[in-house]
C-alpha positions, 0 to 999 in steps of 0.5 A: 180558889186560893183563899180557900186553900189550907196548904202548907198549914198544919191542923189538929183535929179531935175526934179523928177516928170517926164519924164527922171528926174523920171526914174532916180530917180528911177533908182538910188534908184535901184542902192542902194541910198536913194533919194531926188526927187525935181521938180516944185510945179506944177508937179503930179509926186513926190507922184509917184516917191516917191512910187517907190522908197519906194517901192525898200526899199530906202529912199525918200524926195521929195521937191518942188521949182523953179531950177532959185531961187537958195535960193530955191534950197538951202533950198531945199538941206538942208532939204535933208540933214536934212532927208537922210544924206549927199549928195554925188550924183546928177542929174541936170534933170529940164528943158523945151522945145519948139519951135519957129523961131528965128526971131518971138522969144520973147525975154521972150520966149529966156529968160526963156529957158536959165534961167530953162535949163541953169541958172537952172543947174548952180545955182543947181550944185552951191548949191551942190557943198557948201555941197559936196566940204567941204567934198571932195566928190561928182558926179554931171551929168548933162541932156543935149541934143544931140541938144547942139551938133547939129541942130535937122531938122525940129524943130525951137529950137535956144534957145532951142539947146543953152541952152543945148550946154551951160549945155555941156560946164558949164559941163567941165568948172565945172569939171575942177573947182573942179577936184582937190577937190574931185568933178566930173560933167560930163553930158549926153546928150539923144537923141530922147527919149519916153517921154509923149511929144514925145507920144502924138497923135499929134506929131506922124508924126515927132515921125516917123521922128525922128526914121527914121533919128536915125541909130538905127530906133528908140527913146530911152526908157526913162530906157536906160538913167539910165545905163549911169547916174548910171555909170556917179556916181558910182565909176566905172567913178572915173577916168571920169570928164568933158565928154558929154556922148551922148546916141542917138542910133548913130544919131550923126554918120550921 
């Protein structure tokens, strides 16, 4: 159907390189946009990403940069713009993840969670924001967490679950922000989901944990978050701004 389509549209994604971010990269370029893929200079995974997409005949730049320096990512945007046109779509998707208690926690170990998985979305939807609200038009989603909602058992994330449930809330306040000057944000927030980190031979106890507690009985495949982000910025969502779309398989039902 049409009003799902994202053709001719130009998206810039972070996080590009891997994991759920390079799903979505390639799930939008499936939708019909052309896609600027952005992720750490440390990442493999942009020359993949890129491959992909060029593969489904759209368009790809791929760029390299840190989501906590803003002028990086501006840059970043504009060469963007330089070499797919105007974006009008993106996906704030870059983000880390680990553990520890809260009373052993380094303050460093606090800081950077909040300054990648929160200043980091801020910061990106800030920059897209500068070239989408001269033009009256864009839509942003933001990667959440079900955790900004609730405490995963078993998993010592206090930073972690906070950061995400401030990306919920940034989320809102920005959607209300822009809601009369053409701009939606809206965020997704994944559950338990077959990521590389979640593959690894050695968390294979907690991953059947994590399927036992989710109603559904299992993790997400990483291609089940692509539906929901492409609605999130076709036109069939032009009347949905500020949501927190929980994709979790039921879990936040118990």
């Amino acid at each position: 159907m049409d009003i799902f389509s994202l053709t001719n549209k130009v998206a810039f994604v972070t996080g590009a390189g891997s994991g759920i971010g390079q799903r979505l990269a390639i799930g939008i370029a499936e939708a019909g946009a052309d896609v600027a893929a952005f992720d750490m200079p440390s990442s493999t995974g942009l020359a993949e990403t890129a491959a992909a997409i060029e593969a489904l005949g759209r368009r790809c730049v791929t760029l390299q940069g840190d989501v906590t320096r803003g002028d990086t990512v501006a840059a970043a945007i504009a060469t963007a713009e330089r070499d797919l046109g105007p974006i009008e779509l993106a996906v704030n998707c870059a983000g880390i993840a680990n553990a520890a208690p809260a009373e052993e926690m380094p303050l460093e170990q606090w800081q950077r969670m909040m300054d990648v998985n929160l200043t980091g979305v801020f910061l990106c939807a800030q920059a897209e924001s500068r070239v989408m609200l001269p033009r009256k038009r864009g839509a942003i989603v933001n990667i959440a967490s079900m955790s900004g909602s609730i405490v995963n058992r078993g998993i010592l994330q206090a930073h972690y679950n906070t950061s995400k449930a401030g990306v919920v809330h940034l989320t809102k306040s920005l959607a209300m922000e822009w809601v009369g000057q053409g701009i939606r944000v809206n965020s997704v927030s994944p559950g338990y989901t077959s990521t590389p980190m979640n593959l690894r031979p050695e968390v294979a106890e907690q991953v059947k944990r994590f399927e036992s507690e989710t109603p559904m009985a299992r993790m997400a495949e990483v291609d089940e978050m692509v539906g929901p982000v492409v609605f999130l910025l076709s036109p069939a969502a032009s009347f949905v701004t500020g949501i927190d779309l929980l994709v979790d398989g039921g879990f936040e039902c118990w």
